[in-house]
Residue, then its C-alpha position, 0 to 999 in steps of 0.5 A: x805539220x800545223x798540228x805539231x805545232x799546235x802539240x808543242x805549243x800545248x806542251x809548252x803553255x804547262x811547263x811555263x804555268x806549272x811551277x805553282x801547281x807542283x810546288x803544291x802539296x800533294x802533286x807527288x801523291x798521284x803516283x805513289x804507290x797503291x793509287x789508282x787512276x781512270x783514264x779517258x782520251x778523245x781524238x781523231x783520226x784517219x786510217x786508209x782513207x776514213x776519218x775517226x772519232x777515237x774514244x779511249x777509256x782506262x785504269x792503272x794502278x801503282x805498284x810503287x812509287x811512279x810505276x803504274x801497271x794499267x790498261x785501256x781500251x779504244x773505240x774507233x767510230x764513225x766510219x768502216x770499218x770498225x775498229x777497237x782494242x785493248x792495251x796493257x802498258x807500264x808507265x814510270x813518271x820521273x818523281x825525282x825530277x826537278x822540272x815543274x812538269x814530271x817526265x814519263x816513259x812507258x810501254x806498251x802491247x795492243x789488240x787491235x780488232x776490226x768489224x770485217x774480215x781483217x785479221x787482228x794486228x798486234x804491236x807494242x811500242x814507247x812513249x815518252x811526255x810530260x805530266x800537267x797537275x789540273x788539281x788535287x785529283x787530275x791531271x793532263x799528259x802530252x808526249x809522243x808515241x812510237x808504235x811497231x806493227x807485227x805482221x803489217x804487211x798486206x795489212x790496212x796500214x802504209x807503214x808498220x812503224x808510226x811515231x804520233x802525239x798524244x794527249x790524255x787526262x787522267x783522275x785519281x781516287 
């Protein structure tokens, strides 16, 4: 539980700070349409009793004005097994909002391959945050994620549904 606690604590410390960086010239301009954005995340993380170095690297780009259309990929290190897997996702950032931090909601579907004989496990699932501008070229996420599991039964996970937080930083061309 402290990490959640932590999570909202970081989640609150951009809101309180925000206002002078979206009141800025050019906050709008990271999701209009035709940008382009690179994404690159690191955490960690457990799986049946293994601990991970989790690194995730990604693109999107907008179709329109808040609509991103991207993918990422993720590698799970560090321990056995092995673990990757690719993701497309939309996301919508709330451009019209006026909260000084821009609300998100997303989806997504994932691969998830492993480096032994377990069988790849599909799922898809929403997320939903908060976007921080750094400055004219970056930005941070912070929100939660709901993911389902096809097929999980007899699987590597306890559970086929997990709800979990993430934190991401994002550049633009």
């Amino acid at each position: 539980m402290a990490w959640l606690r932590g999570l909202g604590l970081l989640l609150l410390l951009p809101a309180l700070g925000a206002r002078a960086q979206t009141d800025a010239p050019g906050f709008q301009d990271f999701f209009r349409q035709g940008r382009v954005e690179f994404d690159a995340g690191a955490g960690l993380g457990a799986l049946g009793g293994h601990d991970y170095l989790m690194l995730l690297l990604g693109a999107g780009y907008y179709v329109r004005d808040g609509l991103s259309v991207g993918a990422t990929g993720e590698a799970w290190l560090g321990s056995q097994p092995q673990i990757g897997d690719v993701s497309p996702a939309l996301r919508y950032v709330f451009l019209g909002s006026s909260w000084n931090c821009k609300p998100y909601l997303g989806s997504f579907y994932r691969r998830t391959f492993f480096n032994h004989a377990q069988s790849p496990l599909d799922s898809s699932g929403a997320r939903a945050g908060v976007v921080f501008p750094l400055n004219g070229r970056a930005y941070l996420t912070g929100g939660l994620v709901y993911e389902h599991y096809f097929s999980c039964s007899g699987s590597v996970l306890a559970a086929c549904d997990q709800v979990y937080p993430e934190l991401g930083l994002a550049f633009t061309l």
